[in-house]
TORVEX-872179 format. One record per residue: y, x, z of N, C-alpha, C in turn. Coordinates in pm, whole numbers, padded with zeros to 5 digits, always signed. Each point is the difference from the previous one (the first is absolute). Layout:
REM TORVEX-872179
YXZYXZYXZ
...
//
This chain:
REM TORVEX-872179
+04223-00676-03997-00111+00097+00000-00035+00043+00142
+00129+00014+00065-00047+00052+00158-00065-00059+00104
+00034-00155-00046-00084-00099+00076-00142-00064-00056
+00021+00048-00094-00161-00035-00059-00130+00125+00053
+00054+00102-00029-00027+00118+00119-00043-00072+00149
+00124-00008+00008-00025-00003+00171-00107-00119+00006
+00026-00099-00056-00090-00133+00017-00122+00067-00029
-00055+00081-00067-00168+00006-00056-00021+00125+00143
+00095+00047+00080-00035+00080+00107-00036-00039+00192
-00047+00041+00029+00037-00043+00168+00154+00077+00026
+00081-00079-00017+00165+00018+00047+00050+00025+00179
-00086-00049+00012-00006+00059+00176-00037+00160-00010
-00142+00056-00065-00019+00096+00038+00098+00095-00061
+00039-00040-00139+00102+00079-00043+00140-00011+00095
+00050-00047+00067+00123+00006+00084-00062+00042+00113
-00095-00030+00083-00046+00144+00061+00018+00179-00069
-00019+00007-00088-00054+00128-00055+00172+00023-00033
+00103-00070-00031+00136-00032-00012+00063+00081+00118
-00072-00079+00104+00096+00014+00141-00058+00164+00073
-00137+00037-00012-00010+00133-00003+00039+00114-00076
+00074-00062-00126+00049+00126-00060+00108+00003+00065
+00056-00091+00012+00130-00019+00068+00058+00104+00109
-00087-00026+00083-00020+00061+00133-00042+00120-00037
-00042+00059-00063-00080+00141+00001+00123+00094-00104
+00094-00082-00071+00134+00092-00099+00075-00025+00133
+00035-00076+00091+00100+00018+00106-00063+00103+00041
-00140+00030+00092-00039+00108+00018+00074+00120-00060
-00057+00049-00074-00013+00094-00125+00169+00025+00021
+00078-00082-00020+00164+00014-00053+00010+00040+00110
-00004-00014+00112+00092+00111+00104-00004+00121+00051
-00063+00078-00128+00021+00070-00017-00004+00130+00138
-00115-00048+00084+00019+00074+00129-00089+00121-00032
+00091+00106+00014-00110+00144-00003-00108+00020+00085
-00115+00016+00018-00158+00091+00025-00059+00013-00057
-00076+00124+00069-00064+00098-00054-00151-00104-00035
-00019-00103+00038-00113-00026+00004-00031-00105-00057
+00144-00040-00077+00025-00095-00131+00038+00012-00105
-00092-00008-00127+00049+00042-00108+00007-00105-00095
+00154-00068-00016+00081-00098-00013-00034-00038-00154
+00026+00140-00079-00063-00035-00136-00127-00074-00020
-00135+00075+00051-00124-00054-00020+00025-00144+00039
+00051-00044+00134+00060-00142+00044+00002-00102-00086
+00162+00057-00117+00082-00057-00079-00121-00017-00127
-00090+00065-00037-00060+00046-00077-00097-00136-00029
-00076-00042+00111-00084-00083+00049+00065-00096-00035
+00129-00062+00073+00072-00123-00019+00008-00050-00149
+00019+00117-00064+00017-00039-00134-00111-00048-00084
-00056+00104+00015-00153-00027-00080-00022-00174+00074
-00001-00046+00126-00033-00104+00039+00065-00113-00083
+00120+00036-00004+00142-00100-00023-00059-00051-00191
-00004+00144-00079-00093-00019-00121-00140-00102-00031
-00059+00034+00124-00127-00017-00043+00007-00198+00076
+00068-00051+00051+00054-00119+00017+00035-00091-00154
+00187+00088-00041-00022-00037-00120-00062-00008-00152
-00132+00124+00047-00095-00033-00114-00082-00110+00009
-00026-00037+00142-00115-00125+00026+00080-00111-00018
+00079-00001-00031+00091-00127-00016-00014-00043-00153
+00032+00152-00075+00034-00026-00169-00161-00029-00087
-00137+00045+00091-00126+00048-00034-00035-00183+00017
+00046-00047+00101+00015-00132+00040+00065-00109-00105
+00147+00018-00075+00055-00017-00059-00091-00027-00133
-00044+00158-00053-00076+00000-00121-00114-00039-00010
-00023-00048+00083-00184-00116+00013+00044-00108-00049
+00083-00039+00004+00029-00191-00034-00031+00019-00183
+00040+00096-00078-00033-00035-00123+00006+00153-00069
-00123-00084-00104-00085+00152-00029+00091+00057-00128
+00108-00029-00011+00152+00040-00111+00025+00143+00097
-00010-00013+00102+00062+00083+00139-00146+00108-00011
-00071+00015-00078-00071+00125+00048+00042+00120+00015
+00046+00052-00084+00066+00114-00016+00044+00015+00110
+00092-00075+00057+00092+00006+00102-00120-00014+00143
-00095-00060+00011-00125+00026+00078-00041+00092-00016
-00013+00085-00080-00073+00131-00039+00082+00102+00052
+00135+00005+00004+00042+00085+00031+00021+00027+00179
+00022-00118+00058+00021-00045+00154-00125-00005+00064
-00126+00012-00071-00114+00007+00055-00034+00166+00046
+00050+00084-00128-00022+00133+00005+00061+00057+00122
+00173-00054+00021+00044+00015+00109-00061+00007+00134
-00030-00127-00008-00052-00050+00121-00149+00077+00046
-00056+00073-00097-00103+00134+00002+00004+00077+00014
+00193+00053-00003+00023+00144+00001+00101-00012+00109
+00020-00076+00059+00094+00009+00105-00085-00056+00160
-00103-00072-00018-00053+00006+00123-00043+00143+00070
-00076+00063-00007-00043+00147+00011+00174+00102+00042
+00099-00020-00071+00114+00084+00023+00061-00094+00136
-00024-00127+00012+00051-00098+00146-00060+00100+00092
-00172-00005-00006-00050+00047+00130-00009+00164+00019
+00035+00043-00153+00079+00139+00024+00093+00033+00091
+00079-00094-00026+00103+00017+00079+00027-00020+00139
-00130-00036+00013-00022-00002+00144-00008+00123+00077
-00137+00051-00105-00051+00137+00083+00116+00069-00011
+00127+00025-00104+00064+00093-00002+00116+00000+00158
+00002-00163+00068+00066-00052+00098-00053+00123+00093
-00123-00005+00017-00103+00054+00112-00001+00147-00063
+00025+00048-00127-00042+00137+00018+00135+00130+00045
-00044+00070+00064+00059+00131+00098+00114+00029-00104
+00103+00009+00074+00136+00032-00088-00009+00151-00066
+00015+00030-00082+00021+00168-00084-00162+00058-00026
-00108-00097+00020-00138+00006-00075+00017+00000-00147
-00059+00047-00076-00002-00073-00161-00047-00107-00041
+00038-00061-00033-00025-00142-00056-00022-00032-00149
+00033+00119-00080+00010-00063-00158-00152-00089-00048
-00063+00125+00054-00134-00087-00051-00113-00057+00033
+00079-00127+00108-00009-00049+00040-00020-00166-00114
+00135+00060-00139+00037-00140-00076-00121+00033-00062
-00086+00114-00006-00066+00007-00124-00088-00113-00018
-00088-00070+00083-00104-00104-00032+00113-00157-00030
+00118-00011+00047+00050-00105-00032+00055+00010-00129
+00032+00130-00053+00047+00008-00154-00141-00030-00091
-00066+00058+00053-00166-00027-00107-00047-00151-00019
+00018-00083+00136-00029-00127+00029+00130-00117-00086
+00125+00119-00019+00092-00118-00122-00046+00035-00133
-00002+00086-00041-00082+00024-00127-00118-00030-00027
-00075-00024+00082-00133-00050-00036+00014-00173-00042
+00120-00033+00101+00018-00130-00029+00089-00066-00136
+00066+00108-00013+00079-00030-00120-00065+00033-00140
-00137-00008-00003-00093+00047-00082-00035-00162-00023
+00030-00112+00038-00003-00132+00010+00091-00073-00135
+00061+00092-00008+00060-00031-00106-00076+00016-00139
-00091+00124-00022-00073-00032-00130-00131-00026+00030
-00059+00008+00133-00118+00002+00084-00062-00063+00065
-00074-00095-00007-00079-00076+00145-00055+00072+00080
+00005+00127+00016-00042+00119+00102-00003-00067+00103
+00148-00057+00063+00057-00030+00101-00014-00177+00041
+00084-00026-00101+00024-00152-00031+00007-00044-00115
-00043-00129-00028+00078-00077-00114+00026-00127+00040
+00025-00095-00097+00005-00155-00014-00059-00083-00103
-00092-00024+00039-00124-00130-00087+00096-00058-00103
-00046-00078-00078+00002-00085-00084+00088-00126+00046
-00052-00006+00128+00064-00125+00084+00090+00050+00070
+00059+00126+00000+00128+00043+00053-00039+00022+00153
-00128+00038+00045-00059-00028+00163-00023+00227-00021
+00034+00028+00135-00006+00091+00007-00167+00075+00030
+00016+00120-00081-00147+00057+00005-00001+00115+00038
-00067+00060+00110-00009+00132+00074-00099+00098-00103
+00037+00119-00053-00085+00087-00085-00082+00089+00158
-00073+00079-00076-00106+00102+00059+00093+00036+00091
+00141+00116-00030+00052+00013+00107+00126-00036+00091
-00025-00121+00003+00133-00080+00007-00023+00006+00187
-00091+00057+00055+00019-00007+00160+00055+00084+00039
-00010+00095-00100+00078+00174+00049+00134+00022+00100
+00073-00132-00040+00136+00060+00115-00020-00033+00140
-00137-00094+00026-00021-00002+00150-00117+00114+00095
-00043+00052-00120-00057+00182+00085+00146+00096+00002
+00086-00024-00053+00094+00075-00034+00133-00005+00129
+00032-00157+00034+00042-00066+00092-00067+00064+00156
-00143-00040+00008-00121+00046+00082+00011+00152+00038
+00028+00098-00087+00047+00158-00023+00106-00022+00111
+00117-00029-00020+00140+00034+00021-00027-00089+00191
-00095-00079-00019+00031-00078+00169-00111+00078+00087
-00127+00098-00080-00073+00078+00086+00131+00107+00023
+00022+00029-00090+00105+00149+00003+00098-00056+00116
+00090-00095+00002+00069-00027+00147-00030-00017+00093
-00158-00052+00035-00061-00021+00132-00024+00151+00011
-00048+00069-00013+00017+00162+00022+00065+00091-00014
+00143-00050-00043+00096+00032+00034+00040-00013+00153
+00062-00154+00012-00005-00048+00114-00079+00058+00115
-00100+00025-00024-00087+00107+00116-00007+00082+00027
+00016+00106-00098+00047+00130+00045+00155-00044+00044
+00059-00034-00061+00177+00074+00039+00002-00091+00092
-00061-00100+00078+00000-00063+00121-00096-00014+00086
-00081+00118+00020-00124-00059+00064+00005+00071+00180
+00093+00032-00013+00057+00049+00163+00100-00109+00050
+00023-00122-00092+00055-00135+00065-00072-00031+00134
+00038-00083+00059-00048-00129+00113-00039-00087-00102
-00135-00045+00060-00153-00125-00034+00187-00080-00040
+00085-00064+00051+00040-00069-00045+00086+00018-00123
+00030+00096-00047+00102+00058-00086-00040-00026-00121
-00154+00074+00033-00091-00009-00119-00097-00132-00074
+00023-00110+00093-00036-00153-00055+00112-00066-00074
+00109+00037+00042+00140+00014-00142-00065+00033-00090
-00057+00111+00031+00038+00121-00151-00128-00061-00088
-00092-00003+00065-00142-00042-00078+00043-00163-00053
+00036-00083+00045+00029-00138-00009+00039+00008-00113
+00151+00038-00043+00051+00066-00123-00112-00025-00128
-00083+00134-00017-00056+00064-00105-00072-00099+00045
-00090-00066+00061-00142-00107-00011+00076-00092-00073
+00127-00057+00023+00068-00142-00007-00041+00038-00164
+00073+00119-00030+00015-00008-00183-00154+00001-00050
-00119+00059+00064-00084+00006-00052-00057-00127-00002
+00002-00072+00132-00014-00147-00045+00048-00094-00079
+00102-00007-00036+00084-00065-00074-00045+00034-00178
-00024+00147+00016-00058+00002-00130-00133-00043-00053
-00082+00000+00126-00144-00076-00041+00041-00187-00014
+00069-00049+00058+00067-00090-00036+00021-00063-00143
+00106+00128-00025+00048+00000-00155-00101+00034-00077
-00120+00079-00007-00151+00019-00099-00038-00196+00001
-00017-00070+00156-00066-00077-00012+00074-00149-00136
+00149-00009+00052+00041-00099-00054+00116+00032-00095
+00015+00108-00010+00108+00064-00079+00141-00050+00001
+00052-00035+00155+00118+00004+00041+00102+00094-00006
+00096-00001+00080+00100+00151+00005-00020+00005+00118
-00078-00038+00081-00010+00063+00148+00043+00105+00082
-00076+00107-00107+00022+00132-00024+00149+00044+00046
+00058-00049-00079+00153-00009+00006+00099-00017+00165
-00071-00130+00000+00059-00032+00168-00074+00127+00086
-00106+00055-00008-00045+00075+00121+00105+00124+00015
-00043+00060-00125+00086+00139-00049+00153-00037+00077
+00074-00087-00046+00132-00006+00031-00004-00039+00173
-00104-00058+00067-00016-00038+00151-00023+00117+00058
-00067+00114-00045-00058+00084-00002+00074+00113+00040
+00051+00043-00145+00176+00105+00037+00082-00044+00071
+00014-00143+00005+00154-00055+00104-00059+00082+00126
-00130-00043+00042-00033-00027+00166-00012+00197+00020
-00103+00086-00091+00011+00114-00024+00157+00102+00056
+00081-00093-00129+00181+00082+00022+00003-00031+00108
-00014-00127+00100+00054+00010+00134-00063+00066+00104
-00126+00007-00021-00090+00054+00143+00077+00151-00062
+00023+00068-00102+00069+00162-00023+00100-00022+00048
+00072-00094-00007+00167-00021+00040+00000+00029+00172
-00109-00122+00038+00001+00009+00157-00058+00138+00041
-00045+00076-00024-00031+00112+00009+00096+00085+00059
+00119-00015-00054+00151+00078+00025-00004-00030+00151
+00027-00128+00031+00047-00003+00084-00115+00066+00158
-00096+00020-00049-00144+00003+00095-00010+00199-00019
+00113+00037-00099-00060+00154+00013+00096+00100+00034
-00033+00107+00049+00133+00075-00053+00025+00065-00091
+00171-00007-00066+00034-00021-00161-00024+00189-00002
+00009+00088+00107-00038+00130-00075-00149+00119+00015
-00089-00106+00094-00119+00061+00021-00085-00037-00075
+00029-00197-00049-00119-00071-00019-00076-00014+00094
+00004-00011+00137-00096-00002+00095+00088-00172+00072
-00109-00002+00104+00052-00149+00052+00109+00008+00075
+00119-00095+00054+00130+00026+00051-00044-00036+00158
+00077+00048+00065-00005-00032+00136-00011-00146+00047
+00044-00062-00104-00010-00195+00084-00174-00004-00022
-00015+00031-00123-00128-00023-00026-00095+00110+00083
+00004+00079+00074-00037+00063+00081-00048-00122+00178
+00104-00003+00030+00007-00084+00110-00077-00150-00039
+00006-00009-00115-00042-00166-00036-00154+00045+00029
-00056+00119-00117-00157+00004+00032-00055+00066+00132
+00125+00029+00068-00044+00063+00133-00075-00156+00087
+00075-00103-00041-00022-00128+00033-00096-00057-00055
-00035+00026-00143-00104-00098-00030-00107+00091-00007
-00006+00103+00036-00104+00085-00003-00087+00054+00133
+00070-00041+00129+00067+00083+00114-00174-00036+00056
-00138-00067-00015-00096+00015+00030-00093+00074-00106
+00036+00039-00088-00080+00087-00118+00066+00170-00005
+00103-00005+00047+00048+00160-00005-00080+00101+00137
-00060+00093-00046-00051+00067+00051+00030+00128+00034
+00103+00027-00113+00046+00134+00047+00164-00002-00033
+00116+00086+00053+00087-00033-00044+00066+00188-00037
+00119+00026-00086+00007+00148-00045+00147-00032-00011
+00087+00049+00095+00177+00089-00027+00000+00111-00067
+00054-00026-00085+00071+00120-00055+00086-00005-00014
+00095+00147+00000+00153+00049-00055+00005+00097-00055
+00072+00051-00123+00000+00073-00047+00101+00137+00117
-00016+00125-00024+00021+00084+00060+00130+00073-00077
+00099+00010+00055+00126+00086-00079+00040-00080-00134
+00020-00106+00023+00103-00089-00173+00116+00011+00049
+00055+00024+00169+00133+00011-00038+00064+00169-00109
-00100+00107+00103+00005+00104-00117+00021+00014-00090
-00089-00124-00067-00051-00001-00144+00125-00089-00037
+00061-00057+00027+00142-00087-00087+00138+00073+00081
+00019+00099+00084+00101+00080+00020+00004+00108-00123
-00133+00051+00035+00016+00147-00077-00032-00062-00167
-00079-00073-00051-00054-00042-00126+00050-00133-00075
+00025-00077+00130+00085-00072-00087-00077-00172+00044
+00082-00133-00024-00109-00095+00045-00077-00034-00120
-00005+00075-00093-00102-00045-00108-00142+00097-00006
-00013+00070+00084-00050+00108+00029-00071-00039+00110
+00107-00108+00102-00122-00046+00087-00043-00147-00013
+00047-00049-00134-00035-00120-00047-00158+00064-00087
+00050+00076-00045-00163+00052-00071-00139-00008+00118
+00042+00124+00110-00081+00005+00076-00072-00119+00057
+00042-00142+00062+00025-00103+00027-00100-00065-00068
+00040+00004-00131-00092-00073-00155-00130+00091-00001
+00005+00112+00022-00170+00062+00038-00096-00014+00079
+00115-00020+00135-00113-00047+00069-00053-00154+00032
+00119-00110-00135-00060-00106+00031-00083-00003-00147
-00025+00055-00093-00116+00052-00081-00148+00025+00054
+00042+00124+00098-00111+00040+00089-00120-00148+00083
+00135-00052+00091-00046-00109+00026-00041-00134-00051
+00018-00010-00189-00060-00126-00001-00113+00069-00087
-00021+00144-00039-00139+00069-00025-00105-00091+00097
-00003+00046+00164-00063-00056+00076-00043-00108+00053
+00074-00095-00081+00076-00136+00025-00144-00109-00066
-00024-00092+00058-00137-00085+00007+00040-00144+00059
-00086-00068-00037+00045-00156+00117-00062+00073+00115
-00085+00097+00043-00017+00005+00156+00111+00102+00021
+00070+00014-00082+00073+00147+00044+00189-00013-00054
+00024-00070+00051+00155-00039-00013+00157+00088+00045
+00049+00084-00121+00132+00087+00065+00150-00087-00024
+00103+00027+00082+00084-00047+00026+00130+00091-00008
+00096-00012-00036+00093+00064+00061+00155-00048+00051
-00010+00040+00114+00088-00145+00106+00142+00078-00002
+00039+00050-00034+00150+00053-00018-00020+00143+00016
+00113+00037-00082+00022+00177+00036-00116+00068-00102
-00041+00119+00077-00090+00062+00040-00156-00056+00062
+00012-00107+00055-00112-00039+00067-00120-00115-00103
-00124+00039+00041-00101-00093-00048-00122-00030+00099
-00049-00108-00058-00112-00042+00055-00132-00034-00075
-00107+00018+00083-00128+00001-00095-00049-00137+00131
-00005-00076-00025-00137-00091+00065-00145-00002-00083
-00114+00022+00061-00114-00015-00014-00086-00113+00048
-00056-00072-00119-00074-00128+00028-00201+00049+00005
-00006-00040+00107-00133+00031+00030-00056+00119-00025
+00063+00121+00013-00048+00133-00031-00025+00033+00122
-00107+00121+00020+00016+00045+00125+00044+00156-00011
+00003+00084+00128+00083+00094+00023-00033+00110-00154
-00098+00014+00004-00055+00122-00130+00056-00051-00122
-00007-00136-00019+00083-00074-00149+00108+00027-00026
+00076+00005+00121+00125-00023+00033+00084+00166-00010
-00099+00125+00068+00049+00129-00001-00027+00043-00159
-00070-00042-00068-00082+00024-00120+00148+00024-00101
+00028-00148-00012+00124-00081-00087+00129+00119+00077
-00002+00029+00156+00151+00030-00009-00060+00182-00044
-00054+00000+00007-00002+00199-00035+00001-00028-00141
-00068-00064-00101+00059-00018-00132+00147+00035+00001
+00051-00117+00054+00141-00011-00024+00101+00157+00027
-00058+00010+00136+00046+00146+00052-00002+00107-00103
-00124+00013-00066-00012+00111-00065+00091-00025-00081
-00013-00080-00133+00115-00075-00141+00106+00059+00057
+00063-00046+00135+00151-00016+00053+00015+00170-00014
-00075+00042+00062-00008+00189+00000-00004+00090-00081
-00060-00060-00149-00025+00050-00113+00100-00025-00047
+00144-00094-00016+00097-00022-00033+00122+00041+00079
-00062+00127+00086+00118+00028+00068+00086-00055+00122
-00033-00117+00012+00051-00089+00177-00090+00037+00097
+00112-00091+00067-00098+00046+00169+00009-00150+00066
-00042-00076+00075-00027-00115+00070-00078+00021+00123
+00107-00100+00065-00051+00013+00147-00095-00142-00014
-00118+00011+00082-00125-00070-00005-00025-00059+00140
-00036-00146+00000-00047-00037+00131-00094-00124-00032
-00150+00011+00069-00066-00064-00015-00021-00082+00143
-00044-00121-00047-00061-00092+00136-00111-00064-00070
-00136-00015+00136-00030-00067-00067-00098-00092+00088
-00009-00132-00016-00051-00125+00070-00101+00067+00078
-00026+00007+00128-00161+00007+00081+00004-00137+00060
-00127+00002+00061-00089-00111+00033+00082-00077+00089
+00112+00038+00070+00105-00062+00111+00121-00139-00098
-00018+00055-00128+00087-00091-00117+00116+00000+00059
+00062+00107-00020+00171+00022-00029+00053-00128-00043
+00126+00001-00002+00088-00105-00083+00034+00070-00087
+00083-00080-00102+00063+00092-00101+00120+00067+00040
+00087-00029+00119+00089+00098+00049-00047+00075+00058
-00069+00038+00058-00072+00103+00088-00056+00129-00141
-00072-00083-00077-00050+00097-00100+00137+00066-00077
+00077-00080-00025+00137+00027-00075+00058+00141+00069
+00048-00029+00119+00004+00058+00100-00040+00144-00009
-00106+00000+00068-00129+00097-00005+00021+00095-00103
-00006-00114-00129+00006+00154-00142+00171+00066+00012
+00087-00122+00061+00107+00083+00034-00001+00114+00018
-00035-00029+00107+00000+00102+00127-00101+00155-00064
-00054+00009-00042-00104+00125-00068+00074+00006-00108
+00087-00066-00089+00056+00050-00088+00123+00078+00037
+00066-00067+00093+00116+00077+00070-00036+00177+00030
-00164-00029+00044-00030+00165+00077-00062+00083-00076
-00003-00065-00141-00034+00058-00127+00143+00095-00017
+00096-00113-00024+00125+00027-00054+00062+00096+00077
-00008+00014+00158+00058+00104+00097-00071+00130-00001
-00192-00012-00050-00040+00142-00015+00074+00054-00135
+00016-00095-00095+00059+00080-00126+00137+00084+00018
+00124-00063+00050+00140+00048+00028-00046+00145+00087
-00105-00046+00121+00028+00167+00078-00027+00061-00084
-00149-00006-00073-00066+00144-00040+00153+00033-00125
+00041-00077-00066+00121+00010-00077+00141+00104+00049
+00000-00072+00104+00139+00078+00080-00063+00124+00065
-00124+00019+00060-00019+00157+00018-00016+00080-00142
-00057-00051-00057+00016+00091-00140+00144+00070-00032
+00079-00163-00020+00185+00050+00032+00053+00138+00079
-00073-00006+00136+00104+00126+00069-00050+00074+00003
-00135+00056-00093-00065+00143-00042+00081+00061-00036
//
């Protein structure tokens, strides 16, 4: 039976689609904690994929003879009610961890019941006389439904990433187009296409989140210091303005309060900073206490605009930050000089704060 299967299939593409599940449960199994992977939805996907494989196999199977309808009837319905929950499972890859999601299943639960109405119904489907399959009135329904769930992830994808780098974001879009193509694909010739994208899709998805870790820092969410210096480099003729900051009194704040107290503080103001946070407007935080804002093609007013935002937020929550701006004139700084520069004004930020502090003290 399994080779009569396989023989009436392209057996290449199926051991492709083999060797990506493969790779994507090694994924998945190691089980590595972030915040910015949610392993279930992952696992979730694989499966539905792994299913919807061996239904095209048995749907395949039950074509050779029309004794086997039943058994076509039922693997067809499948194969109606499980595409739509594949590319579900996509968006759920892409959607924001501790959002609600329930009803989200609602159009893929409507889209299996409508199909399982095939059973007393040509609504959906039937099978001729000659055992040749026949599409009813609404037998297209699970590809507006499919169509639903891959608009809903491309705008996903955009909001919760649209302060990426131009390059971050041709990942991210590549992704959601790949499945949407793949599904006009599957309308045209009624392959499992579908199938391979979705699963190419989440693999490449889980990793650009995975690589993420290593490109951020694990308690601001803001970018890490390597990646600081890297875009200081690939950026170093587009940065226009550059912004030091340090926060003011965290040793205070983890003597007297405790270091979770100045782990909070820390996490506010890298909140604060990815509020402000844009592809022209990039925050960092390079160890400690310290951060950085580079600015891509802004000029000085853009640039004071974004940090008094920030200032105020930081103020309304109670911190204090020492501030230093630089910013490109017509002579074109280097990027150490500008680096530098905001040093240096952040330092004399940080030294007006301590005096006016310590005269207050010996009142």
């Amino acid at each position: 039976m399994i080779s009569e299967m396989i023989h009436l299939v392209n057996g290449e593409h199926y051991l492709a689609l083999v060797l990506v599940m493969v790779l994507s449960c090694i994924l998945a199994g190691r089980n590595i904690r972030s915040e910015r992977v949610n392993q279930s939805n992952f696992w979730l996907t694989v499966a539905v994929c792994a299913l919807l494989i061996v239904q095209d196999l048995l749907e395949h199977y039950a074509q050779l003879d029309p004794a086997r309808r039943d058994m076509r009837m039922i693997t067809s319905i499948a194969g109606y009610a499980l595409r739509p929950v594949a590319v579900l499972g996509f968006l759920l890859v892409v959607w924001p961890a501790g959002r609600k999601r329930w009803f989200l299943w609602i159009p893929a639960i409507l889209n299996a019941l409508l199909y399982s109405s095939a059973l007393f119904s040509p609504l959906t489907f039937t099978f001729n006389e000659n055992y040749s399959f026949s599409r009813g009135p609404l037998g297209w329904i699970m590809f507006p439904v499919c169509l639903l769930y891959l608009i809903m992830a491309l705008v996903v994808v955009h909001i919760r990433f649209r302060e990426r780098r131009a390059g971050d974001m041709v990942t991210i879009y590549a992704c959601t187009l790949g499945c949407l193509g793949a599904m006009a694909v599957d309308v045209r010739i009624g392959d499992i296409t579908i199938i391979s994208a979705v699963l190419i899709s989440s693999m490449t998805f889980y990793l650009f989140l995975r690589a993420q870790d290593t490109d951020h820092d694990p308690l601001t969410r803001l970018w890490n210091r390597m990646t600081f210096y890297e875009d200081c480099r690939k950026y170093r003729s587009a940065v226009s303005a550059v912004v030091s900051i340090d926060m003011n009194g965290l040793k205070k704040t983890n003597d007297e309060l405790g270091h979770a107290a100045g782990d909070r503080a820390l996490k506010t103001i890298g909140r604060n900073l990815r509020q402000i946070s844009s592809r022209k407007i990039i925050a960092y935080r390079i160890g400690g206490d310290e951060f950085m804002l580079l600015f891509l093609h802004c000029n000085e007013d853009e640039a004071q605009i974004a940090l008094n935002a920030f200032l105020e937020s930081t103020w309304e929550a109670g911190l204090s930050v020492a501030v230093g701006l630089a910013v490109r004139t017509e002579s074109g700084e280097s990027m150490d000089e500008l680096i530098h520069l905001s040093d240096q004004h952040m330092y004399q930020d940080k030294s007006m704060y301590y005096q006016y502090h310590d005269r207050r003290s010996h009142r």
